[in-house]
C-alpha positions in Angstrom: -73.6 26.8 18.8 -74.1 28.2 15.5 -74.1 25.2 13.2 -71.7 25.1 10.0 -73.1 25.6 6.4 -72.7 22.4 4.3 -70.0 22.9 1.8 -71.7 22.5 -2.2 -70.1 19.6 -3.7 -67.4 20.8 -5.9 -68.3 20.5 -9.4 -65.8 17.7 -10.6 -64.6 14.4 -8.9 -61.6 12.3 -10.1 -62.1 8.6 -9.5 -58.9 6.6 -9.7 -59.5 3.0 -11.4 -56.8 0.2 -11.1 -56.4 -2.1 -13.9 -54.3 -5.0 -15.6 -50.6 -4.8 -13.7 -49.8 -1.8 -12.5 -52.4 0.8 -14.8 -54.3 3.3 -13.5 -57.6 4.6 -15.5 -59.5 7.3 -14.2 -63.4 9.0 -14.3 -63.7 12.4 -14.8 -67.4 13.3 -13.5 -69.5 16.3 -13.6 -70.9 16.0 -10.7 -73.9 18.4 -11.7 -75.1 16.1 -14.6 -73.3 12.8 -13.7 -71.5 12.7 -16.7 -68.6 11.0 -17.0 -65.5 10.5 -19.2 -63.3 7.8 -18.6 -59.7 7.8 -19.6 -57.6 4.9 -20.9 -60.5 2.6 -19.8 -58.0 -0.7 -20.7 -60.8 -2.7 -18.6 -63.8 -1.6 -19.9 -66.2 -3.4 -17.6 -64.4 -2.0 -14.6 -64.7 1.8 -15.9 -68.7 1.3 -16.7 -68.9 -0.6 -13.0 -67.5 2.3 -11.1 -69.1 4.9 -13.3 -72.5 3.0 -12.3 -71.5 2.8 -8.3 -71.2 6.6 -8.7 -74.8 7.5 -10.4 -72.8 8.6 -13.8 -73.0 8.2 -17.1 -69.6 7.7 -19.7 -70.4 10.3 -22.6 -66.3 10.4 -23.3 -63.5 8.1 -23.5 -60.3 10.3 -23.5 -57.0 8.1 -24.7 -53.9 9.0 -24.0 -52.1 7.1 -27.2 -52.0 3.5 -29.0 -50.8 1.3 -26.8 -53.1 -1.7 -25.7 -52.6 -1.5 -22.1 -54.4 2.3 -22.6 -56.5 2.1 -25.5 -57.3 -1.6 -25.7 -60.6 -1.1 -24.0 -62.0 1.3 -26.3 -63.9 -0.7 -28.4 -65.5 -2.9 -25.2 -66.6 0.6 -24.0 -68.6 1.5 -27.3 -70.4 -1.9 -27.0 -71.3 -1.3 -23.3 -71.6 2.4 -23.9 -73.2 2.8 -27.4 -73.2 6.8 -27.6 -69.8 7.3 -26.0 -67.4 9.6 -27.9 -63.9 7.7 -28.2 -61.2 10.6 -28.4 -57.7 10.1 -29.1 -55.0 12.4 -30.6 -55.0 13.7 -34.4 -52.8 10.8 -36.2 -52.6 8.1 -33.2 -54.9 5.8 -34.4 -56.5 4.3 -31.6 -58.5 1.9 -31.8 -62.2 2.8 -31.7 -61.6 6.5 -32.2 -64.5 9.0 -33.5 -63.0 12.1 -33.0 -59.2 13.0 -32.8 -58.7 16.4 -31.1 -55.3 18.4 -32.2 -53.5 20.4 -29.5 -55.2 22.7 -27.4 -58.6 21.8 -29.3 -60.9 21.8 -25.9 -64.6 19.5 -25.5 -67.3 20.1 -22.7 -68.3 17.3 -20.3 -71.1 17.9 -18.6 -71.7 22.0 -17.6 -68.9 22.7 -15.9 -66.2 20.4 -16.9 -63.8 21.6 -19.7 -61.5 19.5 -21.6 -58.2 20.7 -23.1 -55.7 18.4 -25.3 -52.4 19.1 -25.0 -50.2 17.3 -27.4 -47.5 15.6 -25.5 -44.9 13.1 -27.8 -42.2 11.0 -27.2 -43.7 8.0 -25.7 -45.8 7.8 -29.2 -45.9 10.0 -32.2 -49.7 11.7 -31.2 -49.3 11.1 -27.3 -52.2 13.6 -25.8 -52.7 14.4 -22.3 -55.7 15.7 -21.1 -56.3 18.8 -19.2 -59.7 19.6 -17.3 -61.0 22.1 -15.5 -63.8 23.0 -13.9 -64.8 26.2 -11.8 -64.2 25.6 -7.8 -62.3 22.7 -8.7 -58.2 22.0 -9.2 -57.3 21.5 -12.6 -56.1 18.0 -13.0 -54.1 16.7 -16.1 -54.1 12.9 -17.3 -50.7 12.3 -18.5 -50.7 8.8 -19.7 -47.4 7.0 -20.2 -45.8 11.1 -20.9 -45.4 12.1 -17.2 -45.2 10.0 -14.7 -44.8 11.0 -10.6 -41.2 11.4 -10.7 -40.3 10.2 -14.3 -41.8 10.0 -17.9 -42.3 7.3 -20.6 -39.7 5.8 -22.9 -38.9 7.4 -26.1 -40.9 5.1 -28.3 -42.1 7.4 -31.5 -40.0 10.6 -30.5 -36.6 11.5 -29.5 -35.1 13.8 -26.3 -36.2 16.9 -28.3 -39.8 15.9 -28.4 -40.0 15.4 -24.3 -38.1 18.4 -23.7 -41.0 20.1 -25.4 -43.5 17.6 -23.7 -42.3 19.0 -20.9 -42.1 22.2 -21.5 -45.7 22.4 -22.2 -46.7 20.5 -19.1 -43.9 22.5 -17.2 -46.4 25.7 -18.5 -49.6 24.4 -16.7 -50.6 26.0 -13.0 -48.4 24.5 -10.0 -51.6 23.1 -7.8 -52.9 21.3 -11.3 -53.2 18.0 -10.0 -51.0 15.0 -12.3 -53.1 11.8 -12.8 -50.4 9.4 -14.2 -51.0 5.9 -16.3 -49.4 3.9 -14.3 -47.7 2.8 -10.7 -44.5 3.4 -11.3 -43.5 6.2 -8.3 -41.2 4.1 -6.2 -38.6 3.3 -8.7 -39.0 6.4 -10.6 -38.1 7.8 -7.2 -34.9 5.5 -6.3 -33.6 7.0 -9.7 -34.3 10.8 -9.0 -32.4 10.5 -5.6 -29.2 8.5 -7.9 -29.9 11.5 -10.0 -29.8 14.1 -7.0 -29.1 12.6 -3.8 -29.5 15.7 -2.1 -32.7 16.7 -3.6 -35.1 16.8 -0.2 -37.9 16.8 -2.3 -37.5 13.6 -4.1 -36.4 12.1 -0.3 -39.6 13.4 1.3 -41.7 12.2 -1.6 -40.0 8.3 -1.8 -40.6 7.9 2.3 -44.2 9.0 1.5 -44.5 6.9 -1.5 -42.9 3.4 0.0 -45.6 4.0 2.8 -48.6 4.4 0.0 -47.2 1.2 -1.7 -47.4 -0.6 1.6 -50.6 -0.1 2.4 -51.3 -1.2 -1.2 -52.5 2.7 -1.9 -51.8 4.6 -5.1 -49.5 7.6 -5.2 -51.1 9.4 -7.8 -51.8 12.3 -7.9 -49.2 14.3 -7.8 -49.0 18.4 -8.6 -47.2 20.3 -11.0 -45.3 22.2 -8.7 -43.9 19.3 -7.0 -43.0 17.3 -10.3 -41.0 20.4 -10.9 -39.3 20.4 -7.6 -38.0 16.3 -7.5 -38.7 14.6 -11.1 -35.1 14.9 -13.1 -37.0 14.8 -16.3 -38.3 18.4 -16.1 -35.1 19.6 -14.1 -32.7 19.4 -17.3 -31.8 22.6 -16.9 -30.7 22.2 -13.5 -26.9 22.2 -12.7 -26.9 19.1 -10.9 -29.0 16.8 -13.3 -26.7 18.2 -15.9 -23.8 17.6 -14.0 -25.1 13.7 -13.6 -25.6 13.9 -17.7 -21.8 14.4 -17.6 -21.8 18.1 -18.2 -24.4 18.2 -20.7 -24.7 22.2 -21.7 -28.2 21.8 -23.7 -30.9 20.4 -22.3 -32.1 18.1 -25.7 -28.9 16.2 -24.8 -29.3 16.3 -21.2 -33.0 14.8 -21.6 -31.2 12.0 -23.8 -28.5 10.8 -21.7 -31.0 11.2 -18.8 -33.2 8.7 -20.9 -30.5 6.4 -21.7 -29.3 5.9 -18.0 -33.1 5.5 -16.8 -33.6 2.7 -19.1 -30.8 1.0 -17.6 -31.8 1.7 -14.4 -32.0 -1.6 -11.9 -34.1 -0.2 -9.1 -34.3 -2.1 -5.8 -36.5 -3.9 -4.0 -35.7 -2.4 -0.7 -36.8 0.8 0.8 -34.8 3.9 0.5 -32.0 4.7 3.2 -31.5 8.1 3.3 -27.8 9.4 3.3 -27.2 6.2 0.9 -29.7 6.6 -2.0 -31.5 3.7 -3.2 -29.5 0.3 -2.6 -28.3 -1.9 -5.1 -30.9 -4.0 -7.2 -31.2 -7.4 -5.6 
């Protein structure tokens, strides 16, 4: 038999990093130079571990926004890596930054990896999420605490207009872009998508999946685009029936704000989802 031709490597890996509670931080690597960035690397000593285990080196750290459970690491990672460029969005302040990058503004990793910032507020005031691409390779965007798989961050530093436009720009990015969130939050986020739209097959496929993952103690990122756009209510505001839920909102600013305000007083359960019932009551 003829034998198969090896497929190249493609020229980016994602490596998906747990930390503290329920974090995820993530290397980006060129696999060509075994560069590396790593983003929101909150445990420092974990990021440089893995990035050794995979023959790379961290030349970037790539932080989401402020908050200690993201950027808390940064300044551990300049002792352990004393070259690496700490990059955060113009006017968040994180700690440890050397460079803040405005919306849009790109950086190289490596040869073939490109970085693209694409301001994202609500959660915090500068909130950037990170877009990179390589050739070969599915985009994938780091979202922090902005997007999550099937819901987004509270409004900390912003209001229901500044995620509508959040989402609007994420909304904009191609459909197979893969969506590396900042934390493991899919189950719940779920459970209030199907309150949401109980008759959203999507978000029911995706919760059945995501109870399984959670199970077997695996994570449920990443997710795509496209299917964010098919099951999480917080880019469907314009949809009749998540409108309908936001009782009757006709703009999708308030829409986004009611939608908000019933999240954050959202129970959850502990139990899996039942289809035909929704998620049960919190225990």
């Amino acid at each position: 038999p003829a034998c198969r031709k090896r497929q190249p490597p493609l020229p980016m890996q994602v490596e998906i990093l747990d930390a503290l509670t329920d974090n995820f931080m993530y290397l980006i690597v060129d696999v060509a130079t075994n560069t590396a960035a790593a983003v929101d690397p909150a445990d420092a000593e974990v990021a440089v571990a893995a990035a050794a285990r995979l023959g790379a080196t961290i030349t970037h750290v790539l932080t989401t926004h402020h908050h200690y459970d993201h950027a808390g690491g940064n300044n551990q990672m300049k002792k352990l890596c004393p070259s690496v460029e700490v990059v955060g969005g113009r006017g968040e302040n994180v700690q440890g930054a050397t460079r803040e990058v405005a919306d849009r503004e790109c950086l190289q990793l490596g040869d073939a990896v490109t970085i693209t910032a694409i301001h994202t507020p609500a959660h915090t005031a500068g909130h950037t999420s990170y877009l990179a691409s390589a050739p070969s390779s599915s985009s994938a965007v780091f979202t922090g605490d902005a997007l999550f798989v099937g819901g987004c961050g509270r409004f900390f530093e912003g209001g229901p207009e500044d995620m509508c436009e959040t989402m609007r720009r994420l909304s904009a990015l191609p459909r197979e872009a893969l969506v590396y969130a900042g934390h493991e939050y899919t189950v719940k986020n779920l459970q209030f998508a199907l309150e949401v739209e109980p008759g959203n097959s999507a978000a029911q496929q995706k919760i059945r999946w995501a109870e399984a993952r959670r199970a077997s103690s695996e994570p449920t990122v990443p997710s795509t685009v496209g299917d964010e756009l098919r099951f999480n209510p917080f880019m469907r505001v314009a949809v009749p029936e998540v409108r309908a839920y936001c009782g009757a909102a006709d703009d999708d600013v308030t829409c986004m704000r009611r939608l908000r305000n019933k999240k954050d007083n959202f129970a959850g359960s502990s139990r899996p989802w039942v289809p035909g019932g929704g998620p049960l009551p919190g225990l």
